[in-house]
TORDO-736499 format. One record per residue (C-alpha): residue number from 1; x, y, z. Coordinates in nm, 3 decimals. Example, Ala and Ser with C-alpha at 12.3 -4.5 7.8 and 13.67 -1.06 7.14 Angstrom:
BEGIN
+-----+---------+---------+---------+
|   k |       u |       v |       w |
+-----+---------+---------+---------+
|   1 |   1.230 |  -0.450 |   0.780 |
|   2 |   1.367 |  -0.106 |   0.714 |
+-----+---------+---------+---------+
END
This chain:
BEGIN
+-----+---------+---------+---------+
|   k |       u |       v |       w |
+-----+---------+---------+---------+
|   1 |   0.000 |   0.000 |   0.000 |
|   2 |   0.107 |   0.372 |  -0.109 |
|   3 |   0.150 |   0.608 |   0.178 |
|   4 |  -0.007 |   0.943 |   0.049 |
|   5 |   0.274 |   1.242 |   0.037 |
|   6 |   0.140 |   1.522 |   0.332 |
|   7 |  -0.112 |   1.815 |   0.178 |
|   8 |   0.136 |   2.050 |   0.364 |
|   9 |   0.449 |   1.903 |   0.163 |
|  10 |   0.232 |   1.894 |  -0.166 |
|  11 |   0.092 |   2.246 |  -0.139 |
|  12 |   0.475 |   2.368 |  -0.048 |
|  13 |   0.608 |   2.232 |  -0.363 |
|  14 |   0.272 |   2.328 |  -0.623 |
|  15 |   0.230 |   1.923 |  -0.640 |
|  16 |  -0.168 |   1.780 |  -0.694 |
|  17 |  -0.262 |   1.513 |  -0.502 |
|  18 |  -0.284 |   1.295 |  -0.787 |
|  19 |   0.031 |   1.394 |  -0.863 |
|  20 |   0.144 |   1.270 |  -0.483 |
|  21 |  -0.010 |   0.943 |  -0.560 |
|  22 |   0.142 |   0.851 |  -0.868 |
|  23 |   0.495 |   0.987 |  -0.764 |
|  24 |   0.462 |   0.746 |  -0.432 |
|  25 |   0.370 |   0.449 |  -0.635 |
|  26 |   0.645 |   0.477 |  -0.891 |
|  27 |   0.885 |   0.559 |  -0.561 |
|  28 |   0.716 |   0.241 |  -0.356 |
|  29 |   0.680 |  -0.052 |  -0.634 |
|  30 |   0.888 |  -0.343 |  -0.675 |
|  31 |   1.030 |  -0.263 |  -1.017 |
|  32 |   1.164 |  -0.511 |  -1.261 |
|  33 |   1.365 |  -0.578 |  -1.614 |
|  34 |   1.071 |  -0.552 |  -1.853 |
|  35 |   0.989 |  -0.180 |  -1.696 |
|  36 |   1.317 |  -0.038 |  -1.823 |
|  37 |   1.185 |  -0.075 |  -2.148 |
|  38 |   0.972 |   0.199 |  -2.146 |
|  39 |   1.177 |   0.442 |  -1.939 |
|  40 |   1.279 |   0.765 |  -2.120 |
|  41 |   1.620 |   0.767 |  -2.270 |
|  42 |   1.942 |   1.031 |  -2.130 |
|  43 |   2.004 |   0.827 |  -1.778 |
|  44 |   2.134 |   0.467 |  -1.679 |
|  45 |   1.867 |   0.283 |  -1.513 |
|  46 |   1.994 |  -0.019 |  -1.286 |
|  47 |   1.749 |  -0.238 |  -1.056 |
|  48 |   1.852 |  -0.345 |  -0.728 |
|  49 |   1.604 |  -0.609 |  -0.545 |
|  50 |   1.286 |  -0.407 |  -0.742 |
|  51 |   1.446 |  -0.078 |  -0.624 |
|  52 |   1.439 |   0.157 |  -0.932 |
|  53 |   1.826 |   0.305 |  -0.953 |
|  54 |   1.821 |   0.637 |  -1.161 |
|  55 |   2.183 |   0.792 |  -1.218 |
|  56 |   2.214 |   1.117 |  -1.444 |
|  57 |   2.481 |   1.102 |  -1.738 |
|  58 |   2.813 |   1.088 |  -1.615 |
|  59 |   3.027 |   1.394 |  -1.561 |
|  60 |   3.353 |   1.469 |  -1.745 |
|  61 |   3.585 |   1.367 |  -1.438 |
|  62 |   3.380 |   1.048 |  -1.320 |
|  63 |   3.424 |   0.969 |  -1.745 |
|  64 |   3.826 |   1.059 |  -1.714 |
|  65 |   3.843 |   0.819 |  -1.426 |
|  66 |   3.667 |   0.540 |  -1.622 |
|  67 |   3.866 |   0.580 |  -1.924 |
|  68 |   4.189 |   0.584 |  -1.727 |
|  69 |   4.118 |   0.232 |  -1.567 |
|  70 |   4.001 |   0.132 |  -1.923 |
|  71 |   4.381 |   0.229 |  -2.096 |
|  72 |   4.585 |   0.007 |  -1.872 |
|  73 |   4.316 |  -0.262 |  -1.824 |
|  74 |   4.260 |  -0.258 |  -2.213 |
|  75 |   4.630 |  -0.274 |  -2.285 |
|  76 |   4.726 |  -0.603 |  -2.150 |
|  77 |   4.447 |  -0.761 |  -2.190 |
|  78 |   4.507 |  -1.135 |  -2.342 |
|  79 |   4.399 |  -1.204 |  -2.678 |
|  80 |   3.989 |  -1.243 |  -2.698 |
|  81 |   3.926 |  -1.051 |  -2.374 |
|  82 |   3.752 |  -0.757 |  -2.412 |
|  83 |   3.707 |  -0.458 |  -2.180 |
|  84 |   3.393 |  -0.249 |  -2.234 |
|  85 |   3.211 |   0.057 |  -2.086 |
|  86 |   2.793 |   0.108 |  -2.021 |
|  87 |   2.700 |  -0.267 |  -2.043 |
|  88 |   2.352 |  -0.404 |  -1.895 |
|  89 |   2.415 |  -0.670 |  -1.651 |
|  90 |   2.112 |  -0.853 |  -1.590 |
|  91 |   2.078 |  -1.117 |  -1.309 |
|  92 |   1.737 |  -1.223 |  -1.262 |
|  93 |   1.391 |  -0.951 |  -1.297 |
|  94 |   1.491 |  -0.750 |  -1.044 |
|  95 |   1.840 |  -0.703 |  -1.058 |
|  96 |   1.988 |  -0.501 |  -1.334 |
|  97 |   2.335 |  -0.324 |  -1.340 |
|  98 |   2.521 |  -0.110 |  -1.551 |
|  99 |   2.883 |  -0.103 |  -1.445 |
| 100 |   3.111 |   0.204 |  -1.557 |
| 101 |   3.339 |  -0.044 |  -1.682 |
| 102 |   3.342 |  -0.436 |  -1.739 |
| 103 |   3.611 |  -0.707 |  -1.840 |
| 104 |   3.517 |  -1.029 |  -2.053 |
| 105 |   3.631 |  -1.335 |  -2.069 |
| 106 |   3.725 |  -1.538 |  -2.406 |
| 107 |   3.371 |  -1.807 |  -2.337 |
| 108 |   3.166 |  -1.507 |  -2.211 |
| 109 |   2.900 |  -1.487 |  -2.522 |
| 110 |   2.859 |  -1.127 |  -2.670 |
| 111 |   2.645 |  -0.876 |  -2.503 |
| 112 |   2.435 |  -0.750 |  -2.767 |
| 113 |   2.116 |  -0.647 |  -2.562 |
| 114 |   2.041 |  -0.388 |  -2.360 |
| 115 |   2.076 |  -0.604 |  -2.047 |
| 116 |   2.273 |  -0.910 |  -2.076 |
| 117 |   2.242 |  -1.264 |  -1.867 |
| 118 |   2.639 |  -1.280 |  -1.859 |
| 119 |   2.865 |  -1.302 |  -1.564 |
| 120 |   3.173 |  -1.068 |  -1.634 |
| 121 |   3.572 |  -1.147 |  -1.478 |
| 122 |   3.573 |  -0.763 |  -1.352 |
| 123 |   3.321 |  -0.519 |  -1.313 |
| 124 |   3.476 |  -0.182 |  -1.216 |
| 125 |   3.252 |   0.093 |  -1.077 |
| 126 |   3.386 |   0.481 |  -1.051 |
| 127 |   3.190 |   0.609 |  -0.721 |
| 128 |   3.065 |   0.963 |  -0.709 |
| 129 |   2.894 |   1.154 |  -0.388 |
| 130 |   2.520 |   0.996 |  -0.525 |
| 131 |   2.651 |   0.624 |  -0.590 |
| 132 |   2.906 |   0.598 |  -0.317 |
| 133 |   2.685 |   0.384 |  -0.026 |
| 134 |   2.487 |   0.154 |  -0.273 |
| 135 |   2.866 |   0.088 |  -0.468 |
| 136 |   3.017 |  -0.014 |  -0.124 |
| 137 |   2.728 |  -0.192 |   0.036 |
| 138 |   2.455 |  -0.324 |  -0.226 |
| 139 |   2.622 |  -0.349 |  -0.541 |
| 140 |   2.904 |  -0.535 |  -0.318 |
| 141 |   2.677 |  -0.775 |  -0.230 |
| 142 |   2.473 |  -0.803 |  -0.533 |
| 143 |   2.816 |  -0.871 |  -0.773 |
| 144 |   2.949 |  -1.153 |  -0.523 |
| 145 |   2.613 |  -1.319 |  -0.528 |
| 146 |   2.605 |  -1.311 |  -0.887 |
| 147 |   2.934 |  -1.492 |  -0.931 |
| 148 |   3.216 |  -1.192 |  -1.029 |
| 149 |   3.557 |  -1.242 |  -0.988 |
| 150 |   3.617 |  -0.941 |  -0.919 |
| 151 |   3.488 |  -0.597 |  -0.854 |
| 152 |   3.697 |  -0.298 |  -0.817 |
| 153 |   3.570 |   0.071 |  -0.714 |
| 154 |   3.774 |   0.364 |  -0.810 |
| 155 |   3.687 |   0.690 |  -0.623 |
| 156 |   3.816 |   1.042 |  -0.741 |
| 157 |   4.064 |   1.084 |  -0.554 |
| 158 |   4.245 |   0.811 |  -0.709 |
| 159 |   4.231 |   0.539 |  -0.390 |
| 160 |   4.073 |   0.214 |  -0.535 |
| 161 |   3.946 |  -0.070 |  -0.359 |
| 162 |   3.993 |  -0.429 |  -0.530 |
| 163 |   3.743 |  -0.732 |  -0.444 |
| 164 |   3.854 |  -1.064 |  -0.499 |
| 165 |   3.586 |  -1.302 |  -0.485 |
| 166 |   3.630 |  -1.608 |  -0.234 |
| 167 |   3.388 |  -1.832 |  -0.096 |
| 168 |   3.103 |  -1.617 |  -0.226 |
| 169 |   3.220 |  -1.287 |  -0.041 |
| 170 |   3.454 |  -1.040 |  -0.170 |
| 171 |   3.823 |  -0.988 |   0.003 |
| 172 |   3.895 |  -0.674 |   0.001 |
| 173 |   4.237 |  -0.469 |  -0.001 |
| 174 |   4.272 |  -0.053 |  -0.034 |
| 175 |   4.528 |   0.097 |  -0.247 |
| 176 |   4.530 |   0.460 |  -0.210 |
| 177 |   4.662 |   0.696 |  -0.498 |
| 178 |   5.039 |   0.694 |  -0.445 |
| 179 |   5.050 |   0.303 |  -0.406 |
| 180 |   5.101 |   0.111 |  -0.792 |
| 181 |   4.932 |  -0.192 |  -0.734 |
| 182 |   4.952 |  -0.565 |  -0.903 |
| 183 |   4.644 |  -0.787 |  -0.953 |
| 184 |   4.554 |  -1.166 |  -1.089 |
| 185 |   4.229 |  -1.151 |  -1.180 |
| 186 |   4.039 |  -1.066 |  -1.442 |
| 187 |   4.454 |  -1.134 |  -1.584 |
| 188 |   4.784 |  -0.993 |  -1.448 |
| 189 |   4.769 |  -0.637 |  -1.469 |
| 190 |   4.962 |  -0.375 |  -1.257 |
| 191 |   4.800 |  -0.025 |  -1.205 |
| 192 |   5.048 |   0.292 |  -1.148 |
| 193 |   5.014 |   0.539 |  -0.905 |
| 194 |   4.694 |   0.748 |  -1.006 |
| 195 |   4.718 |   1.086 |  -1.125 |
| 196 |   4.573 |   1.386 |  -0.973 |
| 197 |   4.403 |   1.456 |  -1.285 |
| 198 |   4.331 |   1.184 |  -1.467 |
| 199 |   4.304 |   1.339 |  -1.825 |
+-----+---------+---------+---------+
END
Protein backbone atom coordinates (compact mmCIF):
# COMPACT_ATOMS: atom_id res chain seq x y z
CA UNK A 1 0.00 0.00 0.00
CA UNK A 2 1.07 3.72 -1.09
CA UNK A 3 1.50 6.08 1.78
CA UNK A 4 -0.07 9.43 0.49
CA UNK A 5 2.74 12.42 0.37
CA UNK A 6 1.40 15.22 3.32
CA UNK A 7 -1.12 18.15 1.78
CA UNK A 8 1.36 20.50 3.64
CA UNK A 9 4.49 19.03 1.63
CA UNK A 10 2.32 18.94 -1.66
CA UNK A 11 0.92 22.46 -1.39
CA UNK A 12 4.75 23.68 -0.48
CA UNK A 13 6.08 22.32 -3.63
CA UNK A 14 2.72 23.28 -6.23
CA UNK A 15 2.30 19.23 -6.40
CA UNK A 16 -1.68 17.80 -6.94
CA UNK A 17 -2.62 15.13 -5.02
CA UNK A 18 -2.84 12.95 -7.87
CA UNK A 19 0.31 13.94 -8.63
CA UNK A 20 1.44 12.70 -4.83
CA UNK A 21 -0.10 9.43 -5.60
CA UNK A 22 1.42 8.51 -8.68
CA UNK A 23 4.95 9.87 -7.64
CA UNK A 24 4.62 7.46 -4.32
CA UNK A 25 3.70 4.49 -6.35
CA UNK A 26 6.45 4.77 -8.91
CA UNK A 27 8.85 5.59 -5.61
CA UNK A 28 7.16 2.41 -3.56
CA UNK A 29 6.80 -0.52 -6.34
CA UNK A 30 8.88 -3.43 -6.75
CA UNK A 31 10.30 -2.63 -10.17
CA UNK A 32 11.64 -5.11 -12.61
CA UNK A 33 13.65 -5.78 -16.14
CA UNK A 34 10.71 -5.52 -18.53
CA UNK A 35 9.89 -1.80 -16.96
CA UNK A 36 13.17 -0.38 -18.23
CA UNK A 37 11.85 -0.75 -21.48
CA UNK A 38 9.72 1.99 -21.46
CA UNK A 39 11.77 4.42 -19.39
CA UNK A 40 12.79 7.65 -21.20
CA UNK A 41 16.20 7.67 -22.70
CA UNK A 42 19.42 10.31 -21.30
CA UNK A 43 20.04 8.27 -17.78
CA UNK A 44 21.34 4.67 -16.79
CA UNK A 45 18.67 2.83 -15.13
CA UNK A 46 19.94 -0.19 -12.86
CA UNK A 47 17.49 -2.38 -10.56
CA UNK A 48 18.52 -3.45 -7.28
CA UNK A 49 16.04 -6.09 -5.45
CA UNK A 50 12.86 -4.07 -7.42
CA UNK A 51 14.46 -0.78 -6.24
CA UNK A 52 14.39 1.57 -9.32
CA UNK A 53 18.26 3.05 -9.53
CA UNK A 54 18.21 6.37 -11.61
CA UNK A 55 21.83 7.92 -12.18
CA UNK A 56 22.14 11.17 -14.44
CA UNK A 57 24.81 11.02 -17.38
CA UNK A 58 28.13 10.88 -16.15
CA UNK A 59 30.27 13.94 -15.61
CA UNK A 60 33.53 14.69 -17.45
CA UNK A 61 35.85 13.67 -14.38
CA UNK A 62 33.80 10.48 -13.20
CA UNK A 63 34.24 9.69 -17.45
CA UNK A 64 38.26 10.59 -17.14
CA UNK A 65 38.43 8.19 -14.26
CA UNK A 66 36.67 5.40 -16.22
CA UNK A 67 38.66 5.80 -19.24
CA UNK A 68 41.89 5.84 -17.27
CA UNK A 69 41.18 2.32 -15.67
CA UNK A 70 40.01 1.32 -19.23
CA UNK A 71 43.81 2.29 -20.96
CA UNK A 72 45.85 0.07 -18.72
CA UNK A 73 43.16 -2.62 -18.24
CA UNK A 74 42.60 -2.58 -22.13
CA UNK A 75 46.30 -2.74 -22.85
CA UNK A 76 47.26 -6.03 -21.50
CA UNK A 77 44.47 -7.61 -21.90
CA UNK A 78 45.07 -11.35 -23.42
CA UNK A 79 43.99 -12.04 -26.78
CA UNK A 80 39.89 -12.43 -26.98
CA UNK A 81 39.26 -10.51 -23.74
CA UNK A 82 37.52 -7.57 -24.12
CA UNK A 83 37.07 -4.58 -21.80
CA UNK A 84 33.93 -2.49 -22.34
CA UNK A 85 32.11 0.57 -20.86
CA UNK A 86 27.93 1.08 -20.21
CA UNK A 87 27.00 -2.67 -20.43
CA UNK A 88 23.52 -4.04 -18.95
CA UNK A 89 24.15 -6.70 -16.51
CA UNK A 90 21.12 -8.53 -15.90
CA UNK A 91 20.78 -11.17 -13.09
CA UNK A 92 17.37 -12.23 -12.62
CA UNK A 93 13.91 -9.51 -12.97
CA UNK A 94 14.91 -7.50 -10.44
CA UNK A 95 18.40 -7.03 -10.58
CA UNK A 96 19.88 -5.01 -13.34
CA UNK A 97 23.35 -3.24 -13.40
CA UNK A 98 25.21 -1.10 -15.51
CA UNK A 99 28.83 -1.03 -14.45
CA UNK A 100 31.11 2.04 -15.57
CA UNK A 101 33.39 -0.44 -16.82
CA UNK A 102 33.42 -4.36 -17.39
CA UNK A 103 36.11 -7.07 -18.40
CA UNK A 104 35.17 -10.29 -20.53
CA UNK A 105 36.31 -13.35 -20.69
CA UNK A 106 37.25 -15.38 -24.06
CA UNK A 107 33.71 -18.07 -23.37
CA UNK A 108 31.66 -15.07 -22.11
CA UNK A 109 29.00 -14.87 -25.22
CA UNK A 110 28.59 -11.27 -26.70
CA UNK A 111 26.45 -8.76 -25.03
CA UNK A 112 24.35 -7.50 -27.67
CA UNK A 113 21.16 -6.47 -25.62
CA UNK A 114 20.41 -3.88 -23.60
CA UNK A 115 20.76 -6.04 -20.47
CA UNK A 116 22.73 -9.10 -20.76
CA UNK A 117 22.42 -12.64 -18.67
CA UNK A 118 26.39 -12.80 -18.59
CA UNK A 119 28.65 -13.02 -15.64
CA UNK A 120 31.73 -10.68 -16.34
CA UNK A 121 35.72 -11.47 -14.78
CA UNK A 122 35.73 -7.63 -13.52
CA UNK A 123 33.21 -5.19 -13.13
CA UNK A 124 34.76 -1.82 -12.16
CA UNK A 125 32.52 0.93 -10.77
CA UNK A 126 33.86 4.81 -10.51
CA UNK A 127 31.90 6.09 -7.21
CA UNK A 128 30.65 9.63 -7.09
CA UNK A 129 28.94 11.54 -3.88
CA UNK A 130 25.20 9.96 -5.25
CA UNK A 131 26.51 6.24 -5.90
CA UNK A 132 29.06 5.98 -3.17
CA UNK A 133 26.85 3.84 -0.26
CA UNK A 134 24.87 1.54 -2.73
CA UNK A 135 28.66 0.88 -4.68
CA UNK A 136 30.17 -0.14 -1.24
CA UNK A 137 27.28 -1.92 0.36
CA UNK A 138 24.55 -3.24 -2.26
CA UNK A 139 26.22 -3.49 -5.41
CA UNK A 140 29.04 -5.35 -3.18
CA UNK A 141 26.77 -7.75 -2.30
CA UNK A 142 24.73 -8.03 -5.33
CA UNK A 143 28.16 -8.71 -7.73
CA UNK A 144 29.49 -11.53 -5.23
CA UNK A 145 26.13 -13.19 -5.28
CA UNK A 146 26.05 -13.11 -8.87
CA UNK A 147 29.34 -14.92 -9.31
CA UNK A 148 32.16 -11.92 -10.29
CA UNK A 149 35.57 -12.42 -9.88
CA UNK A 150 36.17 -9.41 -9.19
CA UNK A 151 34.88 -5.97 -8.54
CA UNK A 152 36.97 -2.98 -8.17
CA UNK A 153 35.70 0.71 -7.14
CA UNK A 154 37.74 3.64 -8.10
CA UNK A 155 36.87 6.90 -6.23
CA UNK A 156 38.16 10.42 -7.41
CA UNK A 157 40.64 10.84 -5.54
CA UNK A 158 42.45 8.11 -7.09
CA UNK A 159 42.31 5.39 -3.90
CA UNK A 160 40.73 2.14 -5.35
CA UNK A 161 39.46 -0.70 -3.59
CA UNK A 162 39.93 -4.29 -5.30
CA UNK A 163 37.43 -7.32 -4.44
CA UNK A 164 38.54 -10.64 -4.99
CA UNK A 165 35.86 -13.02 -4.85
CA UNK A 166 36.30 -16.08 -2.34
CA UNK A 167 33.88 -18.32 -0.96
CA UNK A 168 31.03 -16.17 -2.26
CA UNK A 169 32.20 -12.87 -0.41
CA UNK A 170 34.54 -10.40 -1.70
CA UNK A 171 38.23 -9.88 0.03
CA UNK A 172 38.95 -6.74 0.01
CA UNK A 173 42.37 -4.69 -0.01
CA UNK A 174 42.72 -0.53 -0.34
CA UNK A 175 45.28 0.97 -2.47
CA UNK A 176 45.30 4.60 -2.10
CA UNK A 177 46.62 6.96 -4.98
CA UNK A 178 50.39 6.94 -4.45
CA UNK A 179 50.50 3.03 -4.06
CA UNK A 180 51.01 1.11 -7.92
CA UNK A 181 49.32 -1.92 -7.34
CA UNK A 182 49.52 -5.65 -9.03
CA UNK A 183 46.44 -7.87 -9.53
CA UNK A 184 45.54 -11.66 -10.89
CA UNK A 185 42.29 -11.51 -11.80
CA UNK A 186 40.39 -10.66 -14.42
CA UNK A 187 44.54 -11.34 -15.84
CA UNK A 188 47.84 -9.93 -14.48
CA UNK A 189 47.69 -6.37 -14.69
CA UNK A 190 49.62 -3.75 -12.57
CA UNK A 191 48.00 -0.25 -12.05
CA UNK A 192 50.48 2.92 -11.48
CA UNK A 193 50.14 5.39 -9.05
CA UNK A 194 46.94 7.48 -10.06
CA UNK A 195 47.18 10.86 -11.25
CA UNK A 196 45.73 13.86 -9.73
CA UNK A 197 44.03 14.56 -12.85
CA UNK A 198 43.31 11.84 -14.67
CA UNK A 199 43.04 13.39 -18.25
Amino acid sequence: MAYPLPAEYRNAHGITEDEGEAAIYYITRNWTRDDLDHLPSGNRYEILDGRLLVTPPASEDHQNWAKWLFRYLDRVAPESWRVQWDIGLDFGPNRCFVPDLLVLSPETPNASKQYNAIVPALVVEVESRSTAGVDRVDKTLAYAKAGIPGYWRAERNGRITVGRLDSGEYAESVHEPDEPFTVEIPYPVTIPARPSDPR
